[in-house]
C-alpha positions, 0 to 999 in steps of 0.5 A: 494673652497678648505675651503669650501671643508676642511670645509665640510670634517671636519663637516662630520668627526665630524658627523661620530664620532658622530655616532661612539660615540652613536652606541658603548653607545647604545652597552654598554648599551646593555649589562648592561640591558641584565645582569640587573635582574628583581626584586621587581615589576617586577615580578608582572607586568610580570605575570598574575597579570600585565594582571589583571591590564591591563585589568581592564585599571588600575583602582584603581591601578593608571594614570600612563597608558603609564608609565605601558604600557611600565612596562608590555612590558620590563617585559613580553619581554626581548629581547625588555627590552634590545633594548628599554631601551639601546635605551632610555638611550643613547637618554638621553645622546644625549638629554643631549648633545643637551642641552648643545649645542652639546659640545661632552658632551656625556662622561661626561653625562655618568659618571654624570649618573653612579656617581649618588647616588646608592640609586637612580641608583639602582631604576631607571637604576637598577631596569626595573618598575622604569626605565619605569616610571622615566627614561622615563618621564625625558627623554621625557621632555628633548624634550619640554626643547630642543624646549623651549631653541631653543625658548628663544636662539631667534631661528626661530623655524618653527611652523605648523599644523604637528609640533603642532600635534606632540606636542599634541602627546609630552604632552600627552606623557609626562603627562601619565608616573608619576605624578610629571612630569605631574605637572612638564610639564604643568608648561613648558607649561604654561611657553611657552606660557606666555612667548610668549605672553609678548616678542612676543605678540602672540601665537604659534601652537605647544604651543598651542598643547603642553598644549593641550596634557598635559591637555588631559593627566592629565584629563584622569590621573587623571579619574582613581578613586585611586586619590580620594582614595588618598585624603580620605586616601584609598590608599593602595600605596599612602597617603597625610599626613594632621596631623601635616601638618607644621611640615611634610612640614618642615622634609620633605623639609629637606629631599628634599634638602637633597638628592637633594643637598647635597648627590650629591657630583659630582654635589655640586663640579662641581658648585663649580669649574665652578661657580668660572671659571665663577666669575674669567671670568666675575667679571671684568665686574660687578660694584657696589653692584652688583659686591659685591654681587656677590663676597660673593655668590661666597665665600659662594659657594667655601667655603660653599660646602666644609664645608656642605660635611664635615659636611653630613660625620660626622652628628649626625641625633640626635644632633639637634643644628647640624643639624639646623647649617647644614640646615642653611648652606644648605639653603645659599649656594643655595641661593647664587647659585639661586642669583650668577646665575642670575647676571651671567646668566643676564649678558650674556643674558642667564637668563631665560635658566639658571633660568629656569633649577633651577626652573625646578629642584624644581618643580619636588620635590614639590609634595612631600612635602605632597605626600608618598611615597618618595623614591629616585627615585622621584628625579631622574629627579631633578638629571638630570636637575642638569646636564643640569644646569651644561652644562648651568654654562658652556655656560657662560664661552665659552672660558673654556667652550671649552678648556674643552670639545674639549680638546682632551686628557682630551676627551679620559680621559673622554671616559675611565673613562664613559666606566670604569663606565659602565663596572663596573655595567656590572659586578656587575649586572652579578654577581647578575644576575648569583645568582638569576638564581642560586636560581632559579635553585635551587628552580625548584630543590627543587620543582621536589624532591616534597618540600613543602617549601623552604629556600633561602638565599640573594644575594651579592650586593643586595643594586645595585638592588631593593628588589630582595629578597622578603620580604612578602609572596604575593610577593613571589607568583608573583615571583612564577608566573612569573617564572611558579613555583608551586604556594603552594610551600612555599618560606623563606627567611634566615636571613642574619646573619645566 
């Protein structure tokens, strides 16, 4: 009775810690996005024209309803920016956590989330319309994820009516918000079932429900007419580049590996280290060819990450024969991570949850081999899922796995550094903050002495933001009328070196 008892206080504890964890996140998080401001298309989707757009339901604008929907509430609302948006990003840290089998990763998700490039914080976390659209849509996903590995771990997950309508209302959730990710969530679901039927030999409700939601999402995602107008080349966002097609599909998947790989140092040497920990844990156990096999996928990983970052610090993007070297070397050292993770995987039973995070990072990236634009943000998602892949290199070596994240001291390293990094954006983003609010005042200023036209300047550390100094005029009128300023009052800009 008394280890029942003891057994029963600990997991309370653990709960209680638990809560403390994500209450003091949610906190942090608070602040960060009280003190992010709008910017770019913010301020469009905030003013008049966003309700132009609403009411025609988006027509000739795009099928990202619910992805829109959530843009219009954050920006016509502050106070419920703030709320949603803390709420949203410390339920993707525990959605995290969740993949990894809730191992008190917590900390460690946050520092892979705010160690990510700027080039993709700045459009997503930095930046309220692409919050909506990517953090979103990875975010939502990560629930279908959860239950497919509850799935495949041969857990008995209940299905029922109730569960399978909440499935429906899941897809179509999941398939209205951006369109990589609708792609990306019809092949989950496909996945399921498929892999239902030839290990279980049947289907299952909430399966069946989730594809039915994804499939109503993308038919009425893909009604609205800017899609025909993309493939005729209409567009006015949006383009499919058909000219010298091999020649784009080749210079863009570059591109993709690129930033998907090879611009994420934290990750590239993560799988370094753990892919090492896992050959030192389990290589004894391998025999034969396999065995070899798995002794030069290992080398080429440790040794190859290093070479490949050193080369991305000094690449001559114009010296072509370095570069092919380079993309070469790229290409092996993810082959060996695609081949070394299904021999480990496979031989702790783990296979289809490992391979399926790896598949699951390059079916959000392919549209773009055809599909413009292709801004950093697009692969926020692929970055997300390059964390869950990490959290599952993991799992194949418990024994390290849990002298890492239950090290209680290493936690406490960990939770200053995460925190660190959060405040640190919390300064940068009020300094930004302050500045535009400035020139805001400023220009209120000018206006009430009747100037006719204005001269702004641009702000410090404008690269953690997207585009808050406006460049075209129709821009400048958005930001005129989200902010209730005169609209014939004329706005320049400064040049930066002036």
């Amino acid at each position: 009775m008394k280890a029942m008892s003891k057994k029963g206080t600990e997991h309370t504890l653990r709960v209680k810690e638990k809560y403390r964890k994500y209450f003091f996140l949610f906190i942090a998080f608070a602040v960060l996005f009280l003190v992010i401001p709008y910017c770019d298309d913010d301020l469009r989707w905030g003013s008049s024209v966003g309700m132009e757009r609403l009411a025609s339901w988006f027509e000739g604008y795009g099928g990202r309803y619910l992805g829109y929907i959530i843009i219009i509430l954050l920006t016509k609302f502050y106070p419920l920016k703030v709320i949603l948006q803390a709420l949203t990003l410390t339920f993707l840290v525990y959605m995290l956590d969740q993949m990894a089998y809730e191992k008190q990763t917590e900390y460690i998700s946050v520092i892979f989330l705010f160690f990510m490039p700027l080039s993709i914080f700045s459009d997503t976390i930095g930046w309220t319309s692409g919050f909506a659209n990517y953090i979103t849509s990875v975010t939502f996903s990560l629930i279908y994820m959860r239950y497919v590995f509850r799935r495949l771990d041969g857990e008995d997950v209940p299905a029922s009516i109730l569960s399978a309508i909440g499935f429906i209302a899941l897809g179509l959730v999941n398939s209205l918000i951006v369109e990589h990710f609708t792609i990306y969530n019809f092949c989950l679901a496909v996945f399921m079932i498929l892999y239902t039927l030839a290990v279980e030999k049947r289907v299952r409700l909430p399966e069946i429900g989730y594809l039915a939601g994804v499939v109503g999402g993308i038919a009425l995602m893909f009604s609205n007419s800017t899609y025909s107008q993309v493939s005729s080349g209409d567009d006015f966002y949006r383009s499919v580049d058909t000219s010298n097609l091999a020649s784009s599909i080749v210079n863009r998947f570059g591109r993709i590996i690129n930033i998907c790989y090879l611009e994420l140092p934290l990750v590239v040497i993560s799988i370094t280290v753990i892919m090492f920990l896992i050959w030192k844990e389990r290589r004894k156990e391998l025999e034969g060819i396999v065995g070899k096999i798995a002794d030069i996928g290992v080398a080429l990983i440790c040794f190859g990450n290093p070479i490949i970052l050193l080369i991305d610090q000094t690449r001559e993007y114009d010296h072509a024969a370095k570069n092919l070297v380079s993309l070469a070397l790229l290409l092996l050292v993810l082959l060996a991570i695609v081949v070394t993770t299904g021999i480990f995987s496979l031989q702790a039973g783990r296979f289809w949850q490992c391979m399926g995070v790896i598949i699951s990072i390059m079916i959000p990236t392919t549209p773009f081999l055809l599909v413009s634009p292709m801004s950093y943000r697009c692969f926020l998602g692929s970055y997300v899922f390059w964390i869950v892949f990490i959290y599952q290199l993991l799992a194949l070596i418990p024994d390290t796995r849990d002298k890492i994240l239950f090290n209680e001291k290493l936690q406490k390293y960990v939770k200053v550094v995460a925190f660190a990094a959060v405040g640190f954006y919390i300064c940068i983003y009020a300094s930004i903050l302050r500045q535009d609010m400035q020139r805001l005042q400023y220009i209120r200023s000018e206006s009430a002495k009747g100037a006719q036209k204005v001269t702004v300047g641009h702000l410090s550390n404008e690269n953690f933001v997207r585009d808050i100094t406006l460049r075209e005029d129709w821009e400048w009128d958005g930001y005129k009328d989200f902010y209730g300023l005169d609209p014939d009052l004329i706005i320049n800009v400064r040049r930066q070196e002036d």
